[in-house]
C-alpha positions as CSV (number, residue, x, y, z in Angstrom):
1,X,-79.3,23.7,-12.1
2,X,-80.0,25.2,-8.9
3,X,-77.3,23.3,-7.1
4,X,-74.7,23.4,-9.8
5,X,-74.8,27.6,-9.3
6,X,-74.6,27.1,-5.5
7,X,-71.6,24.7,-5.8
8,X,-69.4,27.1,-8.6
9,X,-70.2,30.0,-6.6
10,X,-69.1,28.7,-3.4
11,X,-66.2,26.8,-5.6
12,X,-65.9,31.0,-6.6
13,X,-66.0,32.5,-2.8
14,X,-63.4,29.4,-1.7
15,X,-60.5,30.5,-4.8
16,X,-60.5,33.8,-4.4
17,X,-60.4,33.2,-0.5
18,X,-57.2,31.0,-1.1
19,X,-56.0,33.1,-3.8
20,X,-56.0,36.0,-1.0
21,X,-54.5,33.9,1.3
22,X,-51.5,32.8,-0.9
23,X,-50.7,35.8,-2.8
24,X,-52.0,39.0,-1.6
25,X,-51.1,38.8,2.2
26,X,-47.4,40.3,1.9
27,X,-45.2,40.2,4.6
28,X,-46.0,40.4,8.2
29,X,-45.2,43.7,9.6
30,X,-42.2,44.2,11.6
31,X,-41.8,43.5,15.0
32,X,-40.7,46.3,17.6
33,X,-37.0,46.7,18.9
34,X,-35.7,47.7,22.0
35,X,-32.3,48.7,22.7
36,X,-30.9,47.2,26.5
37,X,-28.3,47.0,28.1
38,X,-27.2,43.9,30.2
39,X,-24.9,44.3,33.4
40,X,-23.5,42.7,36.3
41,X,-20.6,41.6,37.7
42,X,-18.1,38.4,36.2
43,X,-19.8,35.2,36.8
44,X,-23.2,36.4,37.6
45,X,-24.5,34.9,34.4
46,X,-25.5,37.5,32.0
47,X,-23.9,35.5,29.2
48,X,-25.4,32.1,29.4
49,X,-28.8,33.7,30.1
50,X,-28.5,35.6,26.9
51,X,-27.5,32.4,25.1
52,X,-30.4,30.8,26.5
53,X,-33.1,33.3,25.1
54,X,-31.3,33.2,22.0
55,X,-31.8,29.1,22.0
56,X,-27.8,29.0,21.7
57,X,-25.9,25.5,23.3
58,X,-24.9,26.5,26.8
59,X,-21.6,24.8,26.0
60,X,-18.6,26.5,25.4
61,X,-19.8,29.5,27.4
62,X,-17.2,32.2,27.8
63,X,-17.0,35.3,29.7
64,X,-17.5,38.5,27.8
65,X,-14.7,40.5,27.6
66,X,-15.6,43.9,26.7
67,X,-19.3,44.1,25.3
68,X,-21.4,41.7,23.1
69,X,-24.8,42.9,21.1
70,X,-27.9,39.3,21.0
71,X,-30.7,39.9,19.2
72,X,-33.2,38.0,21.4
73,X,-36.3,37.1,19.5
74,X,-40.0,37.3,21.0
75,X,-43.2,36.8,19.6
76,X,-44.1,40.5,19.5
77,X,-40.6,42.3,19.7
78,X,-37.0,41.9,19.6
79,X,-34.4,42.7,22.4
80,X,-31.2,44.3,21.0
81,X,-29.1,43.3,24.5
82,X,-25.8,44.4,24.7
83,X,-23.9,42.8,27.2
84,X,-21.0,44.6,29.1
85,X,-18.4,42.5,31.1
86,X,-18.3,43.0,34.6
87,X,-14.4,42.5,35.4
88,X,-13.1,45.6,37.5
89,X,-11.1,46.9,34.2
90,X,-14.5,47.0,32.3
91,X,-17.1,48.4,34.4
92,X,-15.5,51.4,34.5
93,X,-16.2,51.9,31.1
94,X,-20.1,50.9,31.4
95,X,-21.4,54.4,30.7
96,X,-19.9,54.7,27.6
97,X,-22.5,52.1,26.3
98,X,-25.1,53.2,27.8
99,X,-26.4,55.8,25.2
100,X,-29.9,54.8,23.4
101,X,-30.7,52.1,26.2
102,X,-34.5,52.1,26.6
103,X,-34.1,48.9,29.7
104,X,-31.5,47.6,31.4
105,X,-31.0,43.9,33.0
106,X,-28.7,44.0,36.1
107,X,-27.6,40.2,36.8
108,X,-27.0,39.1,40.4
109,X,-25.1,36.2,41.5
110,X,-27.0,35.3,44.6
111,X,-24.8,32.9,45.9
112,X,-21.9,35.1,45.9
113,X,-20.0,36.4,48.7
114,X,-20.5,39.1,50.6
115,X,-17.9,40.9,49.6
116,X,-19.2,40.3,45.7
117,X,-22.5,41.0,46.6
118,X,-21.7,44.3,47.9
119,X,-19.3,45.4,45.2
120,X,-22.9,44.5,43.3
121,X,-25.1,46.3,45.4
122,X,-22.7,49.4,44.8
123,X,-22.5,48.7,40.8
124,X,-26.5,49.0,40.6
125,X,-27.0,51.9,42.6
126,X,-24.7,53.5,40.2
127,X,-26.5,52.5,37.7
128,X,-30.1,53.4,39.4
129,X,-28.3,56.9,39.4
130,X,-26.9,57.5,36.4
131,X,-28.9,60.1,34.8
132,X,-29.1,57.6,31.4
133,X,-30.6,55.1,33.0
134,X,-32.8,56.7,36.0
135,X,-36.0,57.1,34.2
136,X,-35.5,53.6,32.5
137,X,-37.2,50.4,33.4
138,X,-34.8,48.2,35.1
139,X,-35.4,44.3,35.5
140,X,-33.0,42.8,38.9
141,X,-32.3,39.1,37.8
142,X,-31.1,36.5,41.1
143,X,-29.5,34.5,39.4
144,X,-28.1,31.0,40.3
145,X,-31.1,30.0,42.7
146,X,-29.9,26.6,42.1
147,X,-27.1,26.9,44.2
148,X,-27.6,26.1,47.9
149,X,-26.4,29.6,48.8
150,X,-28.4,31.4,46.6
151,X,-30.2,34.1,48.1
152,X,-33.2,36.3,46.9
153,X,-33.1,40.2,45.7
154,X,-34.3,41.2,48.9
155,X,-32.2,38.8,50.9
156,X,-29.4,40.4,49.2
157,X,-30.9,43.9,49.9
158,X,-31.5,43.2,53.5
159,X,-27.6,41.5,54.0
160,X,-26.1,44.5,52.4
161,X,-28.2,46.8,54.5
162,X,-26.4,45.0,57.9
163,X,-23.4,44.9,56.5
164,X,-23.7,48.8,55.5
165,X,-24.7,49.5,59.3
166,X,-22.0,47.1,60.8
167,X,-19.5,49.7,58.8
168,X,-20.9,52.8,60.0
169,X,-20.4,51.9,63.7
């Protein structure tokens, strides 16, 4: 007798437990969003590395003309990216998106030339200095370190540096 009121109460404890489980648990609450913006020059890359966080095929890639808004979905948030072209005609026009941006991801091909790497270097300290984005946390992607002339941020720094001095004399 003892048993059997051991075994329905735990038999008791263990449907209500599922019962909770299954029906009273509602929906999981919503993930934070961020609002970024996503910017570099043609070619650096910004487009198939948003397709890749977005688990998209890397096929078929094509440059952004204009702007293009991914949802990228982590774990614990959600990345609103929108992605600005980065052909001469467009980046003049890169300010005008860059209202409500709480990050920005400047892209860097780092096997480009020099002369691209420094039309680069001058795009992000424009950015750096725009008073939108100055206070804002700012992630500098080298891209294409696969390629055997890739070169790292602060090889790119350093190069541009020289190339700055070599000018002023």
């Amino acid at each position: 007798r003892n048993i059997c009121k051991k075994v329905t109460s735990s038999f008791c404890v263990f449907s209500w437990q599922c019962f909770r489980a299954l029906c009273c648990k509602g929906p999981p609450p919503p993930r934070p969003e961020y609002d970024l913006v996503c910017i570099g020059l043609t070619g650096s890359g910004k487009t198939s590395l948003l397709s890749q966080l977005c688990s998209e095929s890397p096929e078929n890639i094509v440059s952004t003309t204009g702007f293009s808004i991914k949802a990228v979905p982590f774990q614990n948030a959600i990345l609103n990216v929108k992605e600005l072209g980065g052909a001469d005609n467009i980046r003049k026009y890169w300010s005008r998106y860059y209202q409500g941006s709480q990050g920005v991801i400047f892209v860097l091909d780092s096997a480009s030339s020099e002369d691209d790497l420094e039309t680069a270097r001058n795009e992000l300290h424009s950015a750096l200095q725009h008073p939108q984005l100055c206070t804002l946390p700012f992630l500098i992607l080298a891209n294409h370190q696969d390629k055997p002339a890739a070169r790292s941020v602060q090889e790119a720094n350093s190069k541009g540096e020289k190339m700055k001095r070599k000018r002023a004399n």
